[in-house]
C-alpha positions in Angstrom: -90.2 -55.6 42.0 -93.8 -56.1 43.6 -95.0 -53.4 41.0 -94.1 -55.3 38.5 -95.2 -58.7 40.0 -98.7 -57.0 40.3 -99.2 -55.7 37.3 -97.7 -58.6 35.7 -100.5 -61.0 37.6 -103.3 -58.3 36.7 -102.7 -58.8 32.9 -102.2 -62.1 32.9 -105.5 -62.7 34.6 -107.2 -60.2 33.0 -106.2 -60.8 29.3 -105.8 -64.6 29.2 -109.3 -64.9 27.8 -108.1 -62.8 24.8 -104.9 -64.3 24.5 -106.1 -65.6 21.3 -106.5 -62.4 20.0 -103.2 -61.2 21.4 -100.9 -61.7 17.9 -103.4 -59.8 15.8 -103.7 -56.6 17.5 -99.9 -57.0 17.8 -99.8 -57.2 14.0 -101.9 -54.3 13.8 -99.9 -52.0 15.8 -96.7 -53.3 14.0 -98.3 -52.4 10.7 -99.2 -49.0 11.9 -95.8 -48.6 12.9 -94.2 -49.1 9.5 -97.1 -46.9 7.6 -96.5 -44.1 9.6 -92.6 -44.6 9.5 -92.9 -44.9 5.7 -94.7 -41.6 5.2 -92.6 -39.4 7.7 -89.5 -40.9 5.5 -91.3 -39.6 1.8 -92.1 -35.9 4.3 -88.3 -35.7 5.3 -87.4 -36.7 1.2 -90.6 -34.4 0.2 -89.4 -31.5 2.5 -85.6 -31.5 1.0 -86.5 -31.7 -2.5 -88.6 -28.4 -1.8 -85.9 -26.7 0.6 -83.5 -27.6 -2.4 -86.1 -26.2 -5.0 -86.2 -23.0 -2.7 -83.0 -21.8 -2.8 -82.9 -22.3 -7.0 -83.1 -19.4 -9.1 -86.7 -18.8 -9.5 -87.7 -20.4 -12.9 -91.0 -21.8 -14.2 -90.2 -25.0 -14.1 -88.6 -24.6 -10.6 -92.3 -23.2 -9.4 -93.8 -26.0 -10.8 -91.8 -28.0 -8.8 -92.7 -26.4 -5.5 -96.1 -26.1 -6.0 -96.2 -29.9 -6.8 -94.0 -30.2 -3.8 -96.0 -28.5 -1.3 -98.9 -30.7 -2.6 -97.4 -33.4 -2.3 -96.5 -32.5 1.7 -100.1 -31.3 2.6 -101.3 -34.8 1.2 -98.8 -37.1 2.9 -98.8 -34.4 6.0 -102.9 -35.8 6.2 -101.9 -39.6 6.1 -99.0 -39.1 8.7 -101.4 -37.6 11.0 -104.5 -40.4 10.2 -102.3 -43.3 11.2 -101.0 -41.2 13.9 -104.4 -40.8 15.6 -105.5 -44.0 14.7 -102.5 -45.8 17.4 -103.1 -43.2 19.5 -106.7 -44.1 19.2 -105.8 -47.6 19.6 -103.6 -46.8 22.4 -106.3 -45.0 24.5 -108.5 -47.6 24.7 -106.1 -50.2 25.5 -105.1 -47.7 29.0 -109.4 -47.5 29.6 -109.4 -51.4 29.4 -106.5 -51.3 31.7 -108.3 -48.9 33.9 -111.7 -50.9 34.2 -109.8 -53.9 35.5 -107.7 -52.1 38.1 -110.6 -50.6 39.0 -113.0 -53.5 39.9 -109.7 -55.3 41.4 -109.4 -52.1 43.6 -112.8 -52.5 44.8 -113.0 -56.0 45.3 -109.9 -55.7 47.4 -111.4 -52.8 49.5 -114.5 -55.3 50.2 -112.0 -57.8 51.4 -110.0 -55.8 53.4 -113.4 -53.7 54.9 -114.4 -57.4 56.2 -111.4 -58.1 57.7 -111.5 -55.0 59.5 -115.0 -56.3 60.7 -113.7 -59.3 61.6 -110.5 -58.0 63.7 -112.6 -55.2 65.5 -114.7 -58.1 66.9 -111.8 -60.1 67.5 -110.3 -57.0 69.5 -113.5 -56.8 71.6 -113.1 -60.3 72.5 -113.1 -60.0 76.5 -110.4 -62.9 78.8 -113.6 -64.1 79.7 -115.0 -65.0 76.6 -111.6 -66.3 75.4 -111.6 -68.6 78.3 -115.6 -69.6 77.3 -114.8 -70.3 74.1 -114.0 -73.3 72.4 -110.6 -72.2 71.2 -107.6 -72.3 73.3 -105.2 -69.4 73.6 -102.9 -70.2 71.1 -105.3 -70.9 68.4 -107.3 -67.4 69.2 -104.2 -65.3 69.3 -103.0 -67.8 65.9 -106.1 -66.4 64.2 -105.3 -62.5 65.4 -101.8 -62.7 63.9 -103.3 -64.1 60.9 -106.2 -61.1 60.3 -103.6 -59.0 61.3 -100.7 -60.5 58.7 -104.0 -60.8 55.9 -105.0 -56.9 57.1 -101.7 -55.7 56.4 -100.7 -57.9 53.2 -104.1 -56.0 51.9 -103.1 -53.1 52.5 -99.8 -53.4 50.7 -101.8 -54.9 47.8 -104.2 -51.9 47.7 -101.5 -49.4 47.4 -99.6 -50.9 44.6 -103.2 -51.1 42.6 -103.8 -47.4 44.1 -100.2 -46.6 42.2 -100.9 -48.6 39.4 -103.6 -47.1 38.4 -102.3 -43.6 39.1 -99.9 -44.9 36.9 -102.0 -45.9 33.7 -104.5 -42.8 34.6 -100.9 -40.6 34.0 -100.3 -42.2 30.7 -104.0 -42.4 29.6 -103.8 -38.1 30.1 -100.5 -38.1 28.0 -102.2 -39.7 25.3 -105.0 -37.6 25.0 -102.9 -34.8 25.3 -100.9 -36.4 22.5 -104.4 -36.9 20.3 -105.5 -33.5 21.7 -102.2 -31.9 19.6 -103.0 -34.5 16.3 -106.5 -33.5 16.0 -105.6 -30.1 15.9 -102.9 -30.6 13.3 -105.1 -32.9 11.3 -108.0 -30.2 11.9 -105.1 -28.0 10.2 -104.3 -30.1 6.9 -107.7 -30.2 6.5 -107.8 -26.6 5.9 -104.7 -27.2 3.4 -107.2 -29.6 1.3 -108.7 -26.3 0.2 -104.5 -24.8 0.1 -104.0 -27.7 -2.3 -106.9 -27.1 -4.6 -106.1 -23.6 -4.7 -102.6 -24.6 -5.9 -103.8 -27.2 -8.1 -105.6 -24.1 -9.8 -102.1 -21.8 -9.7 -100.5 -24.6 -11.1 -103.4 -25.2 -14.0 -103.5 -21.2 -14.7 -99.6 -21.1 -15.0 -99.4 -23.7 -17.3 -102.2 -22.0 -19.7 -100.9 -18.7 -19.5 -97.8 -19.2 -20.3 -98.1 -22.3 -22.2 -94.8 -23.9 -20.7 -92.6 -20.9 -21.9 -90.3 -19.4 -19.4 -90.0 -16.2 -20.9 -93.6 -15.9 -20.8 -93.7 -16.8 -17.2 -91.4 -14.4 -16.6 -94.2 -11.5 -18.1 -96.4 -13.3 -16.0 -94.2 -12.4 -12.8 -93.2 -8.9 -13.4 -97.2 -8.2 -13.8 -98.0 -9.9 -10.6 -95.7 -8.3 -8.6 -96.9 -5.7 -6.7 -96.6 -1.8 -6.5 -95.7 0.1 -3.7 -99.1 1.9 -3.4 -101.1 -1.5 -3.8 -98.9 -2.3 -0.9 -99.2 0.8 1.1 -103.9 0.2 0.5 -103.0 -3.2 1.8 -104.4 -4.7 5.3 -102.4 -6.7 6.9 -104.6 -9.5 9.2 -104.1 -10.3 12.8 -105.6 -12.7 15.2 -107.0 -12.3 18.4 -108.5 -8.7 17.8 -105.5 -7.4 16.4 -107.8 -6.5 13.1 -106.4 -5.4 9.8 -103.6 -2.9 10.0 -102.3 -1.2 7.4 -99.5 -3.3 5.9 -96.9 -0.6 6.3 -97.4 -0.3 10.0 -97.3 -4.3 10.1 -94.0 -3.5 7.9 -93.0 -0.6 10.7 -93.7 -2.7 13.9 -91.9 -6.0 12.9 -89.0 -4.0 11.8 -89.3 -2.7 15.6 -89.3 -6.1 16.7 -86.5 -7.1 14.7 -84.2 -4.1 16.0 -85.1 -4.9 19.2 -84.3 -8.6 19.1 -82.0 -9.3 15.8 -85.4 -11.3 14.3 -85.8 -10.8 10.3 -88.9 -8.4 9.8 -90.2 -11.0 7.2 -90.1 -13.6 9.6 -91.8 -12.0 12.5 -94.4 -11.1 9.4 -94.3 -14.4 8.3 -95.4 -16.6 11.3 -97.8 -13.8 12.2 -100.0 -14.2 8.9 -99.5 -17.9 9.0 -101.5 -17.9 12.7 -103.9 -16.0 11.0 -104.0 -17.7 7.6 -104.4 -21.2 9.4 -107.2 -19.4 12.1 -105.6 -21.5 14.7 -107.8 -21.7 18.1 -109.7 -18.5 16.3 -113.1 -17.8 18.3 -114.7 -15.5 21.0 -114.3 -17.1 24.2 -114.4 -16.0 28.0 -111.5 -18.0 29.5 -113.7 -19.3 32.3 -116.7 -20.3 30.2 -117.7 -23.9 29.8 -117.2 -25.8 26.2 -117.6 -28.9 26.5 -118.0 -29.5 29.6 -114.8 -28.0 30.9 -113.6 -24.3 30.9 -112.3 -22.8 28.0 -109.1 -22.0 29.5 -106.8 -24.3 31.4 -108.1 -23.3 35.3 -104.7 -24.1 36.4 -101.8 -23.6 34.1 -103.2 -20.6 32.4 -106.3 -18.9 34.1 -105.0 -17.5 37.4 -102.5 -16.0 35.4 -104.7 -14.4 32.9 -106.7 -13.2 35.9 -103.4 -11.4 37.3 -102.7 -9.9 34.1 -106.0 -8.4 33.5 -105.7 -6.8 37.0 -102.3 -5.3 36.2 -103.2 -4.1 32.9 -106.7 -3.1 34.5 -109.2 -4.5 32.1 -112.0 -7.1 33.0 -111.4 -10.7 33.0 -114.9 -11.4 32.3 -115.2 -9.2 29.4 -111.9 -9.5 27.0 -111.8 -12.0 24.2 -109.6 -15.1 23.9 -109.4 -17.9 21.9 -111.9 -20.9 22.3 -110.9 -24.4 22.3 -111.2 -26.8 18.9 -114.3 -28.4 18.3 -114.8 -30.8 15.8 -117.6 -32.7 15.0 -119.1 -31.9 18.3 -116.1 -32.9 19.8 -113.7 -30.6 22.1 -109.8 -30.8 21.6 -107.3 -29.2 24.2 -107.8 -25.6 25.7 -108.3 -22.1 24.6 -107.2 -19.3 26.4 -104.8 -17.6 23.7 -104.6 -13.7 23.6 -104.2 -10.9 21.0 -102.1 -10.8 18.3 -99.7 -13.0 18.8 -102.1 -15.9 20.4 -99.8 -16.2 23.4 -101.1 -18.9 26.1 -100.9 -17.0 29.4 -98.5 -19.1 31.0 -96.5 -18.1 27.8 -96.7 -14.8 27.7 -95.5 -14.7 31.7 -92.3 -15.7 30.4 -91.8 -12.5 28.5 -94.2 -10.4 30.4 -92.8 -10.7 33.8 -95.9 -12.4 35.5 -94.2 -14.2 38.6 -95.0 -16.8 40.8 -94.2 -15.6 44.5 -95.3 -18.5 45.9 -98.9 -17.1 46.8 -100.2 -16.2 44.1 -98.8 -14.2 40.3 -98.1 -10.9 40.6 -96.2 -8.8 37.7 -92.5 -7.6 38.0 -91.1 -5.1 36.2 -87.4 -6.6 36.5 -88.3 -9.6 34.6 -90.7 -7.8 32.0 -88.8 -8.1 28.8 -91.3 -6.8 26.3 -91.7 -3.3 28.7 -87.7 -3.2 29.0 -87.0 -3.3 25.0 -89.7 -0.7 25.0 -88.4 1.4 27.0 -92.0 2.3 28.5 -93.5 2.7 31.6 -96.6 0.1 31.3 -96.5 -3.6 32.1 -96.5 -5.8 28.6 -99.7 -6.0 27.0 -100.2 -9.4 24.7 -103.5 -7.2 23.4 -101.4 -4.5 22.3 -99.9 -5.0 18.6 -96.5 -3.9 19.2 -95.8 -6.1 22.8 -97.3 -8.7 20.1 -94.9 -8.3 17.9 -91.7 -8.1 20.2 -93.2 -10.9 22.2 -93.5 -13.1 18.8 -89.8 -11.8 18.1 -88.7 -13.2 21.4 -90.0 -16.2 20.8 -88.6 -16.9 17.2 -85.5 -16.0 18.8 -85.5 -17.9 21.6 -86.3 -21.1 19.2 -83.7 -20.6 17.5 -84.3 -18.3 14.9 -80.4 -16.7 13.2 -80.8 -15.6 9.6 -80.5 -18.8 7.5 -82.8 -20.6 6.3 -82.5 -23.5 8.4 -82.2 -22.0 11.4 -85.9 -20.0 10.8 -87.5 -22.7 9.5 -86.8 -24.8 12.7 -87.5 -21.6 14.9 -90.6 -21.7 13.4 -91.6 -25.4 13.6 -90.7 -24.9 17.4 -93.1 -22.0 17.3 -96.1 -24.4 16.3 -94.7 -27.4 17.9 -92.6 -27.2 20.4 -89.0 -28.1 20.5 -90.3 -31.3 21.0 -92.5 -31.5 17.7 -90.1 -29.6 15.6 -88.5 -32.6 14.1 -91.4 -34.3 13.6 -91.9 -34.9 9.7 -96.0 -34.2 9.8 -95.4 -31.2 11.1 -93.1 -29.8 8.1 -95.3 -28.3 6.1 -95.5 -25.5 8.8 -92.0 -24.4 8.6 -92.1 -24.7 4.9 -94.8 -22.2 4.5 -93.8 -20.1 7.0 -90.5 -20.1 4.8 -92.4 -19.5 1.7 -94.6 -16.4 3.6 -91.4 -15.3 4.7 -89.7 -15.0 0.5 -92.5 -12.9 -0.6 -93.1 -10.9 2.3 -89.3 -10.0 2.3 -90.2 -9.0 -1.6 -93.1 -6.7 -0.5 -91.1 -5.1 2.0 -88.3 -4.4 -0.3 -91.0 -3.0 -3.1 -92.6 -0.7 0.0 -89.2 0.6 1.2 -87.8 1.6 -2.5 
């Protein structure tokens, strides 16, 4: 109850000046509010009308409609994720306000209670002599030691609910930035889909000419497109984190490892895979402890001493492999880097498949809880820079997220891949499991055409 007395007293004496202005920024945050609800409701109607388009026999006026869908998603995926920033924007600085007045109230009280601390030492010091000198009687002198002593502790009470307080607000002020950390990179992402939308603007426009609206024609169009089974076989298949271009029917070969190893569709393991690399996310040359920014490029806490213990089990140099950098945008840095190989596993991620332990003293690898080595059957320790522990971890994952053959259950495995079982049901963040979904339809095609 004092907490909330404090804090109470705090704003009212902090903001009363401002009260004025109290109603407007109220109205503003209200407004907000109902734009961003508005657009997450036209994503959720956006993102049925393409899952129902999806499962229609495909038809040029059912491509149409996706295409016009998924441009319609990217652009309200942007707005979703501009108002979002904005509050959180908003949000921040309302926590750094909060922050400088608990902070100068801290300080003033320290004063106070330093020079009362003065005051009672000399009191302490007082000799019976020079109580009995003095003008004061007894009652009065040891009247004003209770009181320092009452004030002394009151203060000290008072300083440690502002200490809390502002521990507190300093708490919430991190989860915000995390919070704008993740929406910068997702509206770094749609940004990249402005160019995704012109290119399907152009699909849509070359469609239209080719076949001028005729389905039979668009079928001619289709049946040329597709391709052969030795375009296939001369085809790279792209990976992140220095997984390079392999060809795609060792892509093909390893995912279907992955999948017999863990029950994940090879198209969907395929499919998240290239949409990491098609999206570049966190892509960049980076030494985890290097400085970006002003801070290292890999978290020094959650992920970096267990990056260090892998690299001495696996027996390469820390200081030497590649991992990814942190986002920087307009000079700006966003979140942490850190992510490895193939799959772009955080460390702290990939010791949950790669049986990296905490014993308490430090992380050290156990082969008991390695599951990548023990679907491997091998006799090394899991390596996230090797392209098939990549692909089984990446498996493991999607399955762990939920992933089970329909086409619900894959698409949400793969928002929770991006996002976090936490994000996954958040409507700006659809158009990830949609693509993935889309990835997944024609890499399932190309498979079929390589296999016969």
């Amino acid at each position: 109850m004092k907490y909330v007395l404090s804090l109470s007293l705090i704003f009212v004496s902090a903001f009363s000046p401002l009260f004025a202005i109290a109603e407007t920024e109220a109205e503003r945050r209200a407004r907000l509010e109902a734009e961003l609800q508005n657009v997450e409701r036209q994503i959720l109607t956006q993102s049925r009308l393409v899952e129902d388009k999806q499962l229609e026999r495909q038809s040029l006026e059912r491509d149409i409609s996706l295409i016009e869908g998924e441009i319609k998603q990217a652009q309200l995926g942007i707005q979703a994720r501009s108002v979002a920033i904005t509050q959180l924007s908003d949000q921040i600085g309302e926590k750094e306000v909060v922050l400088s007045i608990l902070e100068d109230k801290s300080k003033k009280q320290r004063e106070s209670l330093a020079d009362l601390v003065r005051k009672s030492s000399v009191i302490a010091d007082y000799s019976l002599v020079e109580v009995m000198l003095s003008t004061q009687s007894f009652s009065e002198f040891f009247t004003d030691v209770a009181t320092f002593n009452s004030i002394k502790e009151s203060l000290n009470e008072s300083l440690e609910i502002l200490h809390g307080i502002k521990t507190d607000t300093i708490a919430q002020k991190d989860q915000l930035a995390t919070k704008q950390e993740t929406e910068a990179e997702m509206r770094r992402i749609q940004e990249l889909q402005k160019k995704e939308i012109e290119r399907k603007e152009h699909e849509k426009e070359q469609i239209l000419t080719v076949t001028k609206g005729e389905e039979k024609a668009y079928q001619q169009l289709l049946e040329s497109q597709q391709k052969t089974a030795a375009q296939l076989r001369s085809q790279l298949f792209e990976l992140l984190g220095g997984g390079g271009g392999i060809p795609f029917p060792d892509a093909v070969a390893l995912a279907k490892y992955a999948s017999q190893q863990t029950g994940v569709e090879a198209g969907l393991i395929l499919a998240i895979l290239e949409q990491e690399t098609n999206l570049g996310s966190n892509l960049g040359s980076c030494i985890y402890n290097d400085l970006r920014g002003g801070k290292e490029v890999m978290h020094p806490d959650r992920d970096a001493p267990i990056f260090v213990a892998i690299a001495t089990i696996l027996g390469f140099d820390a200081r030497s492999k590649q991992v990814s950098c942190p986002i920087v945008s307009n000079g700006e840095r966003y979140g942490w880097g850190g992510a490895m190989g193939p799959s772009q596993f955080i460390p702290s991620t990939w010791a949950v498949y790669g049986g990296i332990v905490n014993t308490g003293s430090g992380w050290v690898y156990s082969q008991a809880d390695d599951a990548i080595r023990r679907m491997n059957g091998s006799g090394n320790p899991a390596n996230p820079f090797n392209n098939q522990d990549a692909f089984i971890a990446t498996a493991l994952l999607l399955r762990d997220n939920g992933a089970n053959g329909t086409y619900a259950g894959n698409r949400m495995a793969a928002l929770r891949y991006y996002a976090g079982w936490g994000g996954a049901n958040n409507p700006a963040n659809a158009f990830y499991g949609d693509q993935v979904m889309n990835r997944k339809t024609r890499l399932d095609g190309d498979i079929k055409v390589l296999g016969g």
